[in-house]
C-alpha positions as CSV (number, residue, x, y, z in Angstrom):
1,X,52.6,-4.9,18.4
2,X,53.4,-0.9,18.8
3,X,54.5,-1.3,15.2
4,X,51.2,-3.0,13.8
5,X,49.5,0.0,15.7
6,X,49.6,2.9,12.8
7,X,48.9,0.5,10.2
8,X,45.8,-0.4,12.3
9,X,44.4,3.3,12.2
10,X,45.3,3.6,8.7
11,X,43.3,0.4,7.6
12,X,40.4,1.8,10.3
13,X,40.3,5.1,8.8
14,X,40.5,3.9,5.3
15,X,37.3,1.2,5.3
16,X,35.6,3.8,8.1
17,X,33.3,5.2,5.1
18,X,32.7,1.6,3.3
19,X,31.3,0.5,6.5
20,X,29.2,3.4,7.3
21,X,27.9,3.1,3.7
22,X,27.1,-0.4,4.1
23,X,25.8,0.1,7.4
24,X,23.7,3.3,6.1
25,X,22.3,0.5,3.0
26,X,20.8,-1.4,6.1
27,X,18.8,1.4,7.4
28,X,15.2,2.8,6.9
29,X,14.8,6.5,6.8
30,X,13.4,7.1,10.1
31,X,16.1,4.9,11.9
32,X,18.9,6.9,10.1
33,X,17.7,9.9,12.4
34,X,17.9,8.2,15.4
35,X,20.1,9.1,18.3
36,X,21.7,7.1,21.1
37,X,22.8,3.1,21.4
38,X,19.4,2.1,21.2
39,X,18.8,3.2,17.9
40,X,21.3,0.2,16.5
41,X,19.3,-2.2,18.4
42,X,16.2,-1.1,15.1
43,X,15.3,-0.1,11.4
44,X,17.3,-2.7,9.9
45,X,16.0,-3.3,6.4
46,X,16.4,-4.8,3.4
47,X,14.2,-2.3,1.4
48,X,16.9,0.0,-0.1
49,X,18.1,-3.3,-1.8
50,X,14.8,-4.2,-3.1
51,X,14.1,-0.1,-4.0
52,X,17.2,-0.4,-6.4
53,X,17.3,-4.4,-7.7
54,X,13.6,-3.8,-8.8
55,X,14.3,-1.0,-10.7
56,X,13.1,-0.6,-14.6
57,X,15.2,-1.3,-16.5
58,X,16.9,-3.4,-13.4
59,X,20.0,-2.1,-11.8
60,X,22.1,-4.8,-12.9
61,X,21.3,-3.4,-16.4
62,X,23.2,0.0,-15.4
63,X,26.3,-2.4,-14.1
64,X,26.5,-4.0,-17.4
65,X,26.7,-0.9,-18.9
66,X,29.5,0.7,-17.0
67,X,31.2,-2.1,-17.4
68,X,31.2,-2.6,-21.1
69,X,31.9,0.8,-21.6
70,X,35.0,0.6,-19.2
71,X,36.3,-2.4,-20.8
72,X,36.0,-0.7,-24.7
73,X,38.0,2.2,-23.2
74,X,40.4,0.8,-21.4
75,X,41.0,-1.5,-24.4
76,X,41.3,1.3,-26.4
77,X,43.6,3.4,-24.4
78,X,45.9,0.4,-24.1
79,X,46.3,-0.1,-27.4
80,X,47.3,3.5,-28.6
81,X,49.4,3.3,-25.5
82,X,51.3,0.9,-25.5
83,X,53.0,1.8,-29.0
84,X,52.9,5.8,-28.1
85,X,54.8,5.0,-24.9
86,X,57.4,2.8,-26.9
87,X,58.1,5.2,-29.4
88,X,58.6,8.2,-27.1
89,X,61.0,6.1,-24.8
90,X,63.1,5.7,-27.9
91,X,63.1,9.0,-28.9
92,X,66.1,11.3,-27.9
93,X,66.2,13.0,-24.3
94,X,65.6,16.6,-25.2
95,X,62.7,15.7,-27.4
96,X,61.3,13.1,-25.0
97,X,61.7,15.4,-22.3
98,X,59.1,17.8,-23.9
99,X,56.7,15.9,-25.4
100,X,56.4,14.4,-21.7
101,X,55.7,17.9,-20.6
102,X,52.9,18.3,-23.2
103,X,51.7,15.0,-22.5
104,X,51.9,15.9,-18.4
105,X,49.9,19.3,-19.4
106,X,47.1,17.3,-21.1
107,X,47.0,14.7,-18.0
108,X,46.0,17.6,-16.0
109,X,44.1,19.5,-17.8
110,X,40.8,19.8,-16.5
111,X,38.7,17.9,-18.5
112,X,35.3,20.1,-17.7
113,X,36.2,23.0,-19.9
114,X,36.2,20.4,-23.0
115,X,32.6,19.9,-21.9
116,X,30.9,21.9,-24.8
117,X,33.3,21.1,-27.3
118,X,32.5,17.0,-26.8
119,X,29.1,17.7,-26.8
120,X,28.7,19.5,-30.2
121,X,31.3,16.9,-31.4
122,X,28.8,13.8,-29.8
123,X,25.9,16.0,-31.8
124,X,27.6,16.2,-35.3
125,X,28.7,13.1,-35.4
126,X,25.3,11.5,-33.9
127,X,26.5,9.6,-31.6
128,X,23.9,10.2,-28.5
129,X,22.7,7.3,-27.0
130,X,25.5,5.2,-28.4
131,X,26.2,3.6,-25.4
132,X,30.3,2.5,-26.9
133,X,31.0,6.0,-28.6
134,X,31.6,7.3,-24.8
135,X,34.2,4.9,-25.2
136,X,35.8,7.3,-27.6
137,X,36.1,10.6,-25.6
138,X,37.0,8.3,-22.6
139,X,40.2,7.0,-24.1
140,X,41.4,10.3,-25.6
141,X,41.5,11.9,-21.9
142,X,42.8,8.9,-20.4
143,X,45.6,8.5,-22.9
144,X,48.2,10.9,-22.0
145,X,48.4,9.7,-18.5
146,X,48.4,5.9,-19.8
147,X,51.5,6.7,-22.2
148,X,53.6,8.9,-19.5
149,X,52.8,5.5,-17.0
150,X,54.1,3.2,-19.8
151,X,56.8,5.1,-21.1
152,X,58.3,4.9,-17.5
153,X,57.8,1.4,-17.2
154,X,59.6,0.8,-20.5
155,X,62.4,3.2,-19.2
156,X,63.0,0.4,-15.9
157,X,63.8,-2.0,-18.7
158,X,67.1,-2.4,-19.4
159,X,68.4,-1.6,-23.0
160,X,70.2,-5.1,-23.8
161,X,67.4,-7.1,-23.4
162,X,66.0,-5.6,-26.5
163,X,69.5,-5.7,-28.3
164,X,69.2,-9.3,-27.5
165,X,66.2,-9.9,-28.8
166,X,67.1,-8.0,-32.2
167,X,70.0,-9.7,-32.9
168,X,68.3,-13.2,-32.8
169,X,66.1,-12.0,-35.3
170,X,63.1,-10.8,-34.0
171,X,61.0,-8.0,-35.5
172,X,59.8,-5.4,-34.0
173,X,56.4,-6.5,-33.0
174,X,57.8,-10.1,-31.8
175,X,60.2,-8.1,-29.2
176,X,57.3,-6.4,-28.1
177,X,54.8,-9.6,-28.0
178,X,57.3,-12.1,-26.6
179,X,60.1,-10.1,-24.9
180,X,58.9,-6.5,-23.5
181,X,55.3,-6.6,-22.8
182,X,55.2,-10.0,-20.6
183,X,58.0,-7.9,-18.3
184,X,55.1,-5.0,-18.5
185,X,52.1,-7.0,-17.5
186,X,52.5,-5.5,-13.9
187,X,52.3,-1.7,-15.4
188,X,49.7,-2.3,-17.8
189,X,47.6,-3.8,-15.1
190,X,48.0,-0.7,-12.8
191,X,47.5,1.3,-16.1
192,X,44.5,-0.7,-17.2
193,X,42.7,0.0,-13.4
194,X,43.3,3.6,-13.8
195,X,41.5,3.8,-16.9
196,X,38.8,1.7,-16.2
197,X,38.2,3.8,-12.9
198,X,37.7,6.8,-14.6
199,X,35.6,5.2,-17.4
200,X,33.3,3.7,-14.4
201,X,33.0,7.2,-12.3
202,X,32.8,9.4,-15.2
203,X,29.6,11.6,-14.9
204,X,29.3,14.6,-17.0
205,X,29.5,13.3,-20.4
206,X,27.7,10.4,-20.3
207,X,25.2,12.5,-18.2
208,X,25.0,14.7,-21.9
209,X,25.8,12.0,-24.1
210,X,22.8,9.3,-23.4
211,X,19.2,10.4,-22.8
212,X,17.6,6.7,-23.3
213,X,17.1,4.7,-19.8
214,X,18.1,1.6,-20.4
215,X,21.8,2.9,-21.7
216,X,22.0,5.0,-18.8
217,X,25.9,4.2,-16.8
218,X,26.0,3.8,-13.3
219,X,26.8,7.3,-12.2
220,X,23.7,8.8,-13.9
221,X,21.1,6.2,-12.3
222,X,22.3,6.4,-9.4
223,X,21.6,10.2,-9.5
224,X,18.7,9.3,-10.5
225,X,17.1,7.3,-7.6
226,X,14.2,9.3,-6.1
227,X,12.4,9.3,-3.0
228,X,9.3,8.8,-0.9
229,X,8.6,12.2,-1.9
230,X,10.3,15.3,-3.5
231,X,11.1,16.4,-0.1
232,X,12.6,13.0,0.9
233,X,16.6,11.9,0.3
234,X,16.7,8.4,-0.4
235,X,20.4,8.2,1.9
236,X,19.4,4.8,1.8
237,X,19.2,3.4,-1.5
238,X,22.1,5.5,-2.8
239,X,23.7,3.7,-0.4
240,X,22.7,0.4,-1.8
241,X,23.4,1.3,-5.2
242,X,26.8,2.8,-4.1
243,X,27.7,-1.0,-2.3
244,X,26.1,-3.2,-5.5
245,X,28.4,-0.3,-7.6
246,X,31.4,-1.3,-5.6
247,X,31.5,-5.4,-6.2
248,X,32.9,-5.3,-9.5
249,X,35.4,-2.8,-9.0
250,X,36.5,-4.8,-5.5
251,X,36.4,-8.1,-7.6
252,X,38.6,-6.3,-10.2
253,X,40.8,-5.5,-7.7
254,X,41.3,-8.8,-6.0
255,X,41.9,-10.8,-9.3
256,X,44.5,-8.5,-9.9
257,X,46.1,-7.3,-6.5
258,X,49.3,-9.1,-7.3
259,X,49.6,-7.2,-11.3
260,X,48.9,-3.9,-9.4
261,X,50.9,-4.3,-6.5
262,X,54.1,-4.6,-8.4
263,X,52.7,-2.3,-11.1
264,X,52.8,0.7,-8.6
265,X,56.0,-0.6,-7.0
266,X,57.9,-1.1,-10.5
267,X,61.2,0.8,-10.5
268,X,61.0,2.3,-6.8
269,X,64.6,0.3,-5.9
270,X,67.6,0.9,-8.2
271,X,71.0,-0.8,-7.8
């Protein structure tokens, strides 16, 4: 039991804010103000709900959105990846070494500063209020950290089983299809979350990027929620729209707990 004590705070502490959130979605304005045990005892409501389901365009419209443009990106990312991360595992150590470090220097580059440059490029090109071209700018800043991820995971697996595989024959792409990327699944999966987070939180460039309401993401309508009055913060319905926000992202994550689990574990024991 003294044992299972830490991990208790840890899990407390860590779901703390969801609950408050959901907790704060449940509220009406005048009850958030409220002091003292009484005040849990009224102002439960299922208003904030209504405020953002009955939205124009409807909320699940915004959801749709995020989610196909998290879906092209991480599919897009993934498959420049994938073959970037193979090819700069096989390249020798003192070349691999520093395009790593190039590739680590772009990963943390703060994105923000290419802010201006995206947007003249979104304006030449005309591609404002193209809901997939955010796809575009989504996988290029997403890639470097995708190919240092893979290219680590391809590292863990062992040269021979590759040697194997070429000297019954297979071509390149079949050793990939049949023989390395099955043992991969676990790192693309963690990979493929990553991505698909940043994609789904991102909120400057598609702030810039689409002006037309019903392509909005889910970032920018939220932001977008007013009040009762100019004065007024609707705590509430952000709420709301931050808990309906959360259920794909927590389904994602259950259906593929296991895939991530071992993703992020992958290569932590030797021997």
């Amino acid at each position: 039991m003294p044992t299972a004590l830490p991990l208790l705070a840890a899990l407390t502490w860590s779901l703390l804010p969801l609950l408050w959130q959901l907790l704060t979605s449940l509220r009406t304005p005048e009850a958030l103000v409220l002091q003292g045990p009484s005040a849990w005892l009224q102002g439960w409501t299922l208003a904030n709900y209504r405020q953002v389901l009955q939205g124009d365009p409807p909320f699940w419209r915004y959801l749709f959105n995020s989610c196909l443009v998290g879906a092209a990106s991480t599919g897009l990312t993934l498959l420049l990846a994938i073959p970037a991360a193979y090819g700069l595992q096989r390249q020798r150590p003192a070349l691999r070494g520093g395009i790593s470090l190039l590739l680590l220097a772009a990963a943390m580059f703060p994105y923000v500063l290419l802010f201006l440059a995206l947007l003249e490029l979104a304006r030449a090109l005309s591609w404002g209020n193209q809901l997939l071209a955010l796809a575009l700018p989504y996988a290029g800043l997403s890639l470097p950290l995708a190919v240092l991820l893979l290219r680590a995971a391809f590292a863990d697996l062992p040269a021979e089983l590759e040697d194997a595989a070429r000297l019954e024959g297979l071509n390149l792409w079949q050793r990939l299809h049949r023989v390395l990327l099955p043992l991969l699944a676990p790192a693309i999966a963690s990979t493929a979350i990553l991505v698909f987070l940043f994609s789904w939180n991102e909120y400057p460039i598609a702030l810039t990027w689409i002006s037309r309401n019903d392509l909005l993401t889910l970032p920018v309508a939220m932001a977008r929620i007013a009040g009762s009055s100019v004065y007024a913060v609707p705590y509430g319905a952000f709420a709301a729209a931050t808990v309906l926000g959360g259920l794909p992202l927590l389904a994602l994550v259950l259906v593929f707990q296991r895939q991530i689990v071992s993703g992020l574990t992958q290569g932590a024991v030797k021997g």
